[in-house]
N, C-alpha and C positions, 0 to 999 in steps of 0.2 A: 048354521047360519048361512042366508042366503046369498048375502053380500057385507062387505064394507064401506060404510061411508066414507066417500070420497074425500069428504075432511078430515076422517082417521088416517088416512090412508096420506095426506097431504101433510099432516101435524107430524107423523112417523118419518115419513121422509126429510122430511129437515130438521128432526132434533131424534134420526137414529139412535146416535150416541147416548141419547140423555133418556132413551123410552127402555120401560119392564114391562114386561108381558108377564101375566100370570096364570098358569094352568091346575085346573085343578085334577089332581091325578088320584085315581083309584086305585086300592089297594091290590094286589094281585090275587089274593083270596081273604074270605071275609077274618080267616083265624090269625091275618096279621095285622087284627084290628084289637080295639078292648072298648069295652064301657057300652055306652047307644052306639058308638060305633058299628061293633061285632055286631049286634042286635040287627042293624039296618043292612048291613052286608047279608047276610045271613035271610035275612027276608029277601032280600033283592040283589041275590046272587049273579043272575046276568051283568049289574053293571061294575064287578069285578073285572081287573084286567084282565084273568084267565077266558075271559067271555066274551070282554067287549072288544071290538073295532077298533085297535089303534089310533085307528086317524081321527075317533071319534074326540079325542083326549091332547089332541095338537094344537101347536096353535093356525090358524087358519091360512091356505095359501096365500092370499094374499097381501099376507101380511110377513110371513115366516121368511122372505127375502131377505127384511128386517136385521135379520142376528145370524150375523153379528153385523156390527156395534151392538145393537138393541140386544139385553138380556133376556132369558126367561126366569122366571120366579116358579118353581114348584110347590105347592099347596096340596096337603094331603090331607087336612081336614077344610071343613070350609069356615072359616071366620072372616066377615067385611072389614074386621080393621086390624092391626099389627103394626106391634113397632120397628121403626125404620132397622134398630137394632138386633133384630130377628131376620132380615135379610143378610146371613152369612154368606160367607162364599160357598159352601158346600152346595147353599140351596138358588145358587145363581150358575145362569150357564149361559155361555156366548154361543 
């Protein structure tokens, strides 16, 4: 990403406290994966964290000033929606 909009960037600023970021994190290699998972690991090995760029997998500088207040959410598979109840503490980080 090339930049942040300036309204993102503006909305986060005054409601730090109340914002989650969420990252989607890859596995470290495909075999601590199961299912279409493994399968998609395993084809596209490079975007394992053994391979990939760290910072590829961050959240954005300009934004990472952020947190704290502002949490991060980790995601290790991708789904658009989850419930609020799924957000433990384990998988939240200031």
């Amino acid at each position: 990403m090339r930049q942040v909009s300036p309204q993102v960037e503006e909305i986060t600023h005054r409601h730090a406290h109340r914002t989650v970021f969420t990252r989607f994190i890859t596995p470290e290699r495909p075999e601590h994966m199961s299912g279409m998972w493994l399968a998609y690991y395993e084809k596209w090995r490079t975007m394992t964290r053994e391979q990939l760029d760290p910072g590829l997998l961050d959240i954005v500088p300009t934004l990472k000033h952020f947190i704290p207040p502002a949490r991060v959410f980790d995601k290790l598979t991708m789904a658009r929606l989850f419930k609020p109840s799924s957000m433990n503490s384990s998988s939240l980080t200031r």
